[in-house]
Residue frames as qw, qx, qy, qz and C-alpha x, y, z in Angstrom:
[[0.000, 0.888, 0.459, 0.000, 0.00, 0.00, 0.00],
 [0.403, 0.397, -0.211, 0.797, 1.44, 3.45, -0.70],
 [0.368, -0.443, -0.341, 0.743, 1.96, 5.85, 1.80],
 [0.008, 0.842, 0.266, 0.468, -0.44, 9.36, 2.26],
 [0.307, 0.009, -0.445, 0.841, 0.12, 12.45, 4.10],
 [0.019, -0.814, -0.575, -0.078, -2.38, 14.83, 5.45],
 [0.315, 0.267, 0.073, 0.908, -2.21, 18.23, 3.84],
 [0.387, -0.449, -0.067, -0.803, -5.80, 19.43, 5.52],
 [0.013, 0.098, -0.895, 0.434, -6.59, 18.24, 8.63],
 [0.651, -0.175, -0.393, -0.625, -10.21, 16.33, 8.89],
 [0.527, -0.156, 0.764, -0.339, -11.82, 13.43, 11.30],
 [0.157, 0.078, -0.964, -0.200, -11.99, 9.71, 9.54],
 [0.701, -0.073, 0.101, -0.702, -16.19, 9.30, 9.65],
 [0.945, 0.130, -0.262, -0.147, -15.13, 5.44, 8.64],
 [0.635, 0.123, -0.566, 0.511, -12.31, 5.24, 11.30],
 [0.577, -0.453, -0.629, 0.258, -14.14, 5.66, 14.61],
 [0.025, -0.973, -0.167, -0.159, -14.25, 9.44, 13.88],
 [0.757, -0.088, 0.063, 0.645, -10.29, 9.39, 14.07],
 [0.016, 0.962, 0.017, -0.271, -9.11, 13.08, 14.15],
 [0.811, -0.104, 0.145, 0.558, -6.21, 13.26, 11.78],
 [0.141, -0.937, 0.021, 0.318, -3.76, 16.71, 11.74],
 [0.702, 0.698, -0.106, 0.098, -1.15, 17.85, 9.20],
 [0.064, 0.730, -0.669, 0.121, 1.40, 16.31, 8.40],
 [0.694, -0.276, 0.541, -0.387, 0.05, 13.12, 9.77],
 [0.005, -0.138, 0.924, 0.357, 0.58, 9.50, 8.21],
 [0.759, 0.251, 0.329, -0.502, -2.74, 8.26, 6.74],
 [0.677, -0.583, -0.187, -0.409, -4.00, 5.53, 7.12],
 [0.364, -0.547, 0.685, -0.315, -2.62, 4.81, 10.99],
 [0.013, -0.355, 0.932, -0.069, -1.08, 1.44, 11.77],
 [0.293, 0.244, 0.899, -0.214, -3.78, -1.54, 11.20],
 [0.558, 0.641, 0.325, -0.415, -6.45, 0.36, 9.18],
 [0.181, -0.055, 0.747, 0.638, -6.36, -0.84, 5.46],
 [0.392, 0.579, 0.214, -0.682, -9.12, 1.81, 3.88],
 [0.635, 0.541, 0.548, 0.070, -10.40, 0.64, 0.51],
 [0.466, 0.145, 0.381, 0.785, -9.14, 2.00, -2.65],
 [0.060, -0.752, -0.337, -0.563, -12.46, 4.54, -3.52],
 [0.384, -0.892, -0.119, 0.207, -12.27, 5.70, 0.45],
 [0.449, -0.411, 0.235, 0.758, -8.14, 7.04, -0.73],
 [0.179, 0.229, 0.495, 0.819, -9.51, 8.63, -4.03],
 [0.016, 0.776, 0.451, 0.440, -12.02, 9.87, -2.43],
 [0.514, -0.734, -0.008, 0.445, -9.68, 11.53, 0.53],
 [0.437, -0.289, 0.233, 0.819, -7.05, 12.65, -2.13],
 [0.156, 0.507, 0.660, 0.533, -9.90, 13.74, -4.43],
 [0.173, -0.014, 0.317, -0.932, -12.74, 16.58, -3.71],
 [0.527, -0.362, -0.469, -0.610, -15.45, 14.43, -3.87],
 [0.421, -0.285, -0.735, 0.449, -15.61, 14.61, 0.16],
 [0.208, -0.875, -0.436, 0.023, -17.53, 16.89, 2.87],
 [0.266, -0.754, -0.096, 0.592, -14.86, 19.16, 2.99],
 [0.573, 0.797, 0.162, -0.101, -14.44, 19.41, -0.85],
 [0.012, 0.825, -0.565, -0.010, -10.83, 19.72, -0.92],
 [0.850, 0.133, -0.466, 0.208, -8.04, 16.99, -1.22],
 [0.514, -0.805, 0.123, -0.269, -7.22, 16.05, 2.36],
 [0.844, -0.318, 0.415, 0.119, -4.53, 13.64, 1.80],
 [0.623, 0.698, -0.311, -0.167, -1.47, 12.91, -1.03],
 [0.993, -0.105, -0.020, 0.044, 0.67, 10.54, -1.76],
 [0.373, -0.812, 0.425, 0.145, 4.06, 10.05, -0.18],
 [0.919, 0.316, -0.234, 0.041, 6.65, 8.72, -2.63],
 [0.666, -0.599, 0.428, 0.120, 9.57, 6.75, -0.60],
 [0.136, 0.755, -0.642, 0.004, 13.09, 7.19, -1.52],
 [0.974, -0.074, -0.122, 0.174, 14.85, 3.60, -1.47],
 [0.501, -0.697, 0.442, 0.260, 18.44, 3.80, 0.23],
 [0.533, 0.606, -0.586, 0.072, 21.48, 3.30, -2.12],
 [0.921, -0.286, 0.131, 0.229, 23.44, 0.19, -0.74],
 [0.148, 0.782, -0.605, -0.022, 27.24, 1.78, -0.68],
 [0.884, 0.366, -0.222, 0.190, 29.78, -0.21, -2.31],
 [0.698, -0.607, 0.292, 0.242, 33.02, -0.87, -0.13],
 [0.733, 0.579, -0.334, 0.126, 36.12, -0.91, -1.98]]
């Protein structure tokens, strides 16, 4: 699963009214939200109309070479 941030802070109505604040990771440890509930968090087709989340793209480490 990739990896969101939150750019607007909002409460999760489908995660136990979770409060989540920018900058936060979304979704927190154990919850595995459906594809349409992340398109519709990075999207504006939510109650606050705005994209409230984006995706985080992760850097892979370089393995250095000894000589």
């Amino acid at each position: 699963m990739a990896k969101y941030k939150v750019i607007h802070a909002f409460t999760d109505l489908q995660d136990s009214r979770r409060m989540y604040n920018v900058g936060d990771e979304y979704p927190r440890k154990g919850v595995h939200p459906s594809e349409e509930r992340i398109s519709e968090l990075s999207g504006k087709k939510n109650r606050q109309g705005i994209p409230l989340i984006k995706e985080v793209k992760v850097r892979k480490k370089k393995k250095k070479i000894k000589e």
